[in-house]
KESELO-697860 format. One record per residue (C-alpha): x, y, z; residue in one letter. Coordinates in steps of 0.25 Angstrom, whole numbers, padded with zeros to 4 digits, always signed. Example, Ala and Ser with C-alpha at 12.3 -4.5 7.8 and 13.67 -1.06 7.14 Angstrom:
2
+0049-0018+0031A
+0055-0004+0029S
This chain:
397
+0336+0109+0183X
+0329+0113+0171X
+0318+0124+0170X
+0315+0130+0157X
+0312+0144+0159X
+0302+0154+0156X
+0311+0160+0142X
+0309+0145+0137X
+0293+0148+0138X
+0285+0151+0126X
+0276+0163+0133X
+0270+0171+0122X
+0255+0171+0123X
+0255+0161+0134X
+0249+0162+0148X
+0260+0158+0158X
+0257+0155+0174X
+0270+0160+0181X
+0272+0156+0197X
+0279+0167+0202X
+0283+0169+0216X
+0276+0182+0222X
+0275+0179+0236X
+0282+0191+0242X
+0280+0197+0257X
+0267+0207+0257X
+0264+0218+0270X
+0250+0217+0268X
+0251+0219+0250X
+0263+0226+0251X
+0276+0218+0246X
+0286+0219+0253X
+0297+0212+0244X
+0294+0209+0230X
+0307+0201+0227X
+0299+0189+0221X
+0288+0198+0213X
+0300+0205+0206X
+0308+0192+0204X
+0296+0186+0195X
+0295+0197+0186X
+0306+0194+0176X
+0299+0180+0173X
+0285+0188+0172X
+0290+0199+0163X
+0297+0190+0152X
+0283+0181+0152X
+0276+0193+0148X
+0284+0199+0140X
+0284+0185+0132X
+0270+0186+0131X
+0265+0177+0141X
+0253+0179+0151X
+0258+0176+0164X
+0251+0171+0175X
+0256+0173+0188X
+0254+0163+0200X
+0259+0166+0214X
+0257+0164+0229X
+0259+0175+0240X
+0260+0170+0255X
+0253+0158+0260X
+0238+0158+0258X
+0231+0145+0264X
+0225+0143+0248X
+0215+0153+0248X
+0213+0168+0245X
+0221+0176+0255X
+0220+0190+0253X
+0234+0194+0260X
+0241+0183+0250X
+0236+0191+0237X
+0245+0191+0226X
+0240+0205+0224X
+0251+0213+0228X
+0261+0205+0219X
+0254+0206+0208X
+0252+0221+0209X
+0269+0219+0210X
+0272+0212+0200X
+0264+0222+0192X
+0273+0232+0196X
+0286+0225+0192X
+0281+0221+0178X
+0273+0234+0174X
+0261+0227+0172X
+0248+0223+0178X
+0248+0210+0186X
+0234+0204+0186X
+0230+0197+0198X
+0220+0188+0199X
+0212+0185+0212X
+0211+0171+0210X
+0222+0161+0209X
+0213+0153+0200X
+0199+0151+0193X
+0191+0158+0182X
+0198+0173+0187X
+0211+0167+0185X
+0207+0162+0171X
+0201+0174+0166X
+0213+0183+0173X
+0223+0174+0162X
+0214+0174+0151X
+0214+0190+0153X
+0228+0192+0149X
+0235+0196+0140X
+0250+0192+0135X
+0259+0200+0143X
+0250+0200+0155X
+0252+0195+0168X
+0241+0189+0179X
+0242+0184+0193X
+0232+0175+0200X
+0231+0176+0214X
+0239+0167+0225X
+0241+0154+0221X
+0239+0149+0235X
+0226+0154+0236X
+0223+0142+0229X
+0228+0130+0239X
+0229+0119+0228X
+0241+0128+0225X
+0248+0122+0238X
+0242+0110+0238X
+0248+0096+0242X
+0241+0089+0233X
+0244+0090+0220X
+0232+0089+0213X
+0227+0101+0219X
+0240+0108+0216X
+0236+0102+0201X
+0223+0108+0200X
+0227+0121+0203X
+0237+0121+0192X
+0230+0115+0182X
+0219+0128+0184X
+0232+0138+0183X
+0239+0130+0170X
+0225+0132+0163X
+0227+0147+0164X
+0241+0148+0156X
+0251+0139+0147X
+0264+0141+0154X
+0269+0141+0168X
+0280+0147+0173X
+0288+0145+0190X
+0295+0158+0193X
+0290+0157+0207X
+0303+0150+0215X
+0299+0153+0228X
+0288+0142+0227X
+0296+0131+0217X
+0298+0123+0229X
+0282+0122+0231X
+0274+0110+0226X
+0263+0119+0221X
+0252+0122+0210X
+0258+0136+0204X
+0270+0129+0207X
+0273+0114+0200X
+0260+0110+0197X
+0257+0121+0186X
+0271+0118+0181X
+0266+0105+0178X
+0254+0109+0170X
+0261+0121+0159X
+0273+0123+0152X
+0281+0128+0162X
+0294+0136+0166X
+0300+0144+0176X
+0301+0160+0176X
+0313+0165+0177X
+0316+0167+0193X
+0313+0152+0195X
+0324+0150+0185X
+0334+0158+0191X
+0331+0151+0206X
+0333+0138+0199X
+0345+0142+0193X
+0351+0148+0205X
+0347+0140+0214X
+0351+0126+0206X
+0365+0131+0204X
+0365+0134+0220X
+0363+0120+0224X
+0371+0114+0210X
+0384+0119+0210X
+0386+0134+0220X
+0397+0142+0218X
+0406+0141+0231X
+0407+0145+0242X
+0392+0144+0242X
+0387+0150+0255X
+0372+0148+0260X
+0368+0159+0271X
+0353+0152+0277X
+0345+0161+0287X
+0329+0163+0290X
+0324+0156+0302X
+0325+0143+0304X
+0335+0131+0300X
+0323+0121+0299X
+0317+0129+0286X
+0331+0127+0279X
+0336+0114+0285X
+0337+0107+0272X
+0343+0117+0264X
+0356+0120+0275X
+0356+0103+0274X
+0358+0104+0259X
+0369+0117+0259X
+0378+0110+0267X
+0380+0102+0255X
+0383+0112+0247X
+0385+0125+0253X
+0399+0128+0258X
+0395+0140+0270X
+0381+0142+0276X
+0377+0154+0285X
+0366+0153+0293X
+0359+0167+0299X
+0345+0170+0302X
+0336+0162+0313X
+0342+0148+0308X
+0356+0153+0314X
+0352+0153+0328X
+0349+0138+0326X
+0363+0137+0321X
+0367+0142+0333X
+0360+0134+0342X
+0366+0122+0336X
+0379+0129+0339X
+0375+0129+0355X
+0371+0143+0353X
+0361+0149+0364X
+0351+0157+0353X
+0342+0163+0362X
+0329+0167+0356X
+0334+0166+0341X
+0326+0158+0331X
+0331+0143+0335X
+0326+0131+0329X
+0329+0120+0342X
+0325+0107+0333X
+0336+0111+0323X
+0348+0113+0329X
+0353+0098+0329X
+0350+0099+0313X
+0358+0112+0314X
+0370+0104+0321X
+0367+0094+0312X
+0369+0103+0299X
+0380+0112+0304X
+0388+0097+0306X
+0384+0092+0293X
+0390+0106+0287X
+0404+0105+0292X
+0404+0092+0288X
+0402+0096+0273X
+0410+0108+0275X
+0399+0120+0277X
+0402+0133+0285X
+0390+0134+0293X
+0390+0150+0297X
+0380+0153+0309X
+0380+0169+0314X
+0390+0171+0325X
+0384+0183+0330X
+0371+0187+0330X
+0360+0200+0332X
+0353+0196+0344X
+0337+0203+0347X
+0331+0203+0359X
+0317+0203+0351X
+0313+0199+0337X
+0311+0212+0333X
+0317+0226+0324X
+0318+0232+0337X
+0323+0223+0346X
+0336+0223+0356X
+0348+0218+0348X
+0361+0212+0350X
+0373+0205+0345X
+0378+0192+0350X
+0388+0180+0346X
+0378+0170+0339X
+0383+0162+0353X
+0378+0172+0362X
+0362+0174+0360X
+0357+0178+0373X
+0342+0172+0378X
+0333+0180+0375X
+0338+0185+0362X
+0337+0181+0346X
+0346+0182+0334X
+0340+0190+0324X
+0352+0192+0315X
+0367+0188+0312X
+0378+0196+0320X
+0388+0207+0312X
+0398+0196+0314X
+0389+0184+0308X
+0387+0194+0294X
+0401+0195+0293X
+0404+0182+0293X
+0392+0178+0284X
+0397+0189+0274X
+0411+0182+0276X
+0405+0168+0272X
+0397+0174+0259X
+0409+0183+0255X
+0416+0172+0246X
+0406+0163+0244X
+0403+0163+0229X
+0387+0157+0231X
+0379+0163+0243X
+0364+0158+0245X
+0356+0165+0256X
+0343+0162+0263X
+0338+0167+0275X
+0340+0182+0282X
+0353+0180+0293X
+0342+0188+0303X
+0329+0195+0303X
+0332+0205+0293X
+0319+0210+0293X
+0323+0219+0304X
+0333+0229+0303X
+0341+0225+0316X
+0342+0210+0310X
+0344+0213+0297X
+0360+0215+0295X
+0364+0201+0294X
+0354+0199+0283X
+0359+0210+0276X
+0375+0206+0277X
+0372+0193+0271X
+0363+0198+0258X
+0375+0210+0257X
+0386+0200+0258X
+0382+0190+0247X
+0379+0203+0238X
+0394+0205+0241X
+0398+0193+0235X
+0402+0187+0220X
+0394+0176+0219X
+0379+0169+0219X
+0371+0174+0229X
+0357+0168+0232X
+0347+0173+0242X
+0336+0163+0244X
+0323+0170+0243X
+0314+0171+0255X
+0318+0180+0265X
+0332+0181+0262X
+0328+0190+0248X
+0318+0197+0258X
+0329+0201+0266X
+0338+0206+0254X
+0325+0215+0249X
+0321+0220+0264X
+0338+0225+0267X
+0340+0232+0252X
+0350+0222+0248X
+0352+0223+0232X
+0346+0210+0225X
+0356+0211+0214X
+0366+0208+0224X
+0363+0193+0224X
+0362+0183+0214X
+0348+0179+0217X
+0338+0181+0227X
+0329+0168+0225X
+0314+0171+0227X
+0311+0158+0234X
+0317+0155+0249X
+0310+0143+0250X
+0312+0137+0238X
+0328+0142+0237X
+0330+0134+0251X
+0323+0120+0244X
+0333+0123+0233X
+0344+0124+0241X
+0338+0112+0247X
+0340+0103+0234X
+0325+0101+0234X
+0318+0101+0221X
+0309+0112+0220X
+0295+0107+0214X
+0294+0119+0206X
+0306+0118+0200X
+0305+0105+0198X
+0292+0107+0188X
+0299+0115+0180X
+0311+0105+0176X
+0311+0101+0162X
């Protein structure tokens, strides 16, 4: 894959509409981790220093393709300002004559926003066309375009291939690094390579597990998509997350590993509530011994040992998905031991964006401990995958 980047841009003087991915948590417009606004602020900083104008267009949450007050960039922008000393001006439309007289304002060095991209549902739209139109009315306002949003590669969108296709175009500097890491992931991994998969629900990452056990030589598998495991083992789950319809898969998958020769590693112990919630009853069981009426909200002292025993000489370790609700104190431990295990270890360590880099923020885990932290969850698994990624794909040359 070839993607020229953003050095290879002449910018001076120019106006340049950069995708950046700004969709971070908000309680109310307060944001709670703001992982992906500091993550494009290296791209940002060497356009203006460069001399460009830049033009920032982002989404926030999912808006039905209007004006939602709650989905405002507002608070993002006010962040961004922050981290790069200077005004960010926002503009309350996403498009239209404010938008236009907002650009022509600015002065090189200066950086704009326009309002959610999915305020406006051509941005989203299945038919290209719309999609099109939307674009063509941003590519007026600028002379470059620049993807530094990887969290949304893997969407067939207007901010996202359609505008590619109209400017000159590049991508920003995080986009780069995800390609790069992630390419040489699936190319050609340093072994052992070891994928650790958690989060809810097998269904949501049924294709990438079918495309690891090509390549990966262990997989662990925590979180709500364990108990599954475990029922496909026989296992009584009691009121754990369980997904009925996918156990035959699971068999099907686990079969399919040994034949390739994978360690499949499912929790043999786990932390049992009698409640989803912070305050509930808690217990330890063997991952074979869930009584009814309980639920597995986390992997056992036992499981994190034997996770940390499989990361500890692996020399490539991806991760996506927390081990356990880690959102709560009392389900958090086995979360922790697996971030604090791969920051233990010399080799390239990946955590997959999503809620996987939430958790590492929420616990005070050090980032420089970990070769990347990929701002995309979704698009990291379709990578993973072996799907092409539509937005990558427009930036080929």
């Amino acid at each position: 894959m070839t993607i020229r980047g953003i050095d290879q841009l002449d910018v001076a003087g120019k106006t340049v509409l950069l995708r950046s991915d700004l969709n971070v948590p908000l309680d109310g417009t307060t944001i709670t981790d703001d992982g992906r606004i500091r993550a494009s602020v290296p791209t940002i900083e060497s356009l203006t220093k460069r001399g460009a104008k830049v033009v920032i267009l982002a989404h926030l949450g999912r808006p039905k393709g209007e004006p939602e007050a709650k989905y405002s960039l507002a608070p993002a922008a006010v962040r961004l300002g922050e981290l790069l000393g200077q005004p960010v001006h926002l503009c309350s439309t996403t498009t239209g004559p404010e938008a236009s007289a907002l650009v022509a304002s600015l002065h090189d060095g200066d950086v704009a926003m326009l309002e959610n991209v999915r305020f406006d549902a051509r941005e989203t739209s299945k038919v290209a066309t719309e999609r099109s139109d939307l674009a063509g009315e941003w590519a007026a306002l600028g002379d470059l375009y620049v993807s530094d949003g990887f969290g949304v590669v893997h969407r067939e969108q207007a901010s996202v291939t359609d505008l590619a296709k109209l400017l000159p175009h590049a991508a920003g500097y995080l986009v780069e690094k995800e390609a790069t890491v992630f390419s040489a992931l699936v190319k050609d991994p340093a072994r052992p390579y070891v994928v650790i998969l958690g989060g809810s629900k097998v269904s949501d990452k049924l294709g990438v597990v079918e495309n690891l056990l090509k390549c990966v030589d262990r997989l662990l598998v925590g979180g709500g998509m364990a108990y599954t495991f475990l029922a496909a083992q026989g296992f009584s789950v009691g009121n754990s997350l369980l997904e009925t319809e996918m156990i035959d898969t699971v068999r099907n998958l686990v079969a399919q590993a040994t034949a390739n020769g994978v360690d499949v590693v499912v929790p043999v112990d786990i932390v049992i509530a009698d409640a989803f919630a912070p305050d509930a009853n808690t217990q330890i069981v063997s991952a074979d011994s869930i009584p009814d009426g309980w639920q597995g909200l986390d992997i056992g002292p036992r499981t994190r040992e034997l996770f940390a025993e499989k990361i500890s000489d692996a020399k490539t370790v991806v991760w996506n998905g927390p081990v356990g609700v880690f959102e709560m104190d009392a389900f958090s431990a086995g979360t922790r031991a697996v971030a604090e295990a791969m920051t233990q270890i010399d080799a390239m360590t990946v955590i997959g964006g999503g809620d996987s880099a939430a958790a590492v923020r929420l616990l005070g885990i050090d980032e420089a401990g970990f070769t990347h932290i990929s701002t995309g969850g979704g698009a990291s698994l379709e990578f993973l995958e072996g799907k092409t990624l539509p937005g990558l794909a427009v930036l080929e040359d």
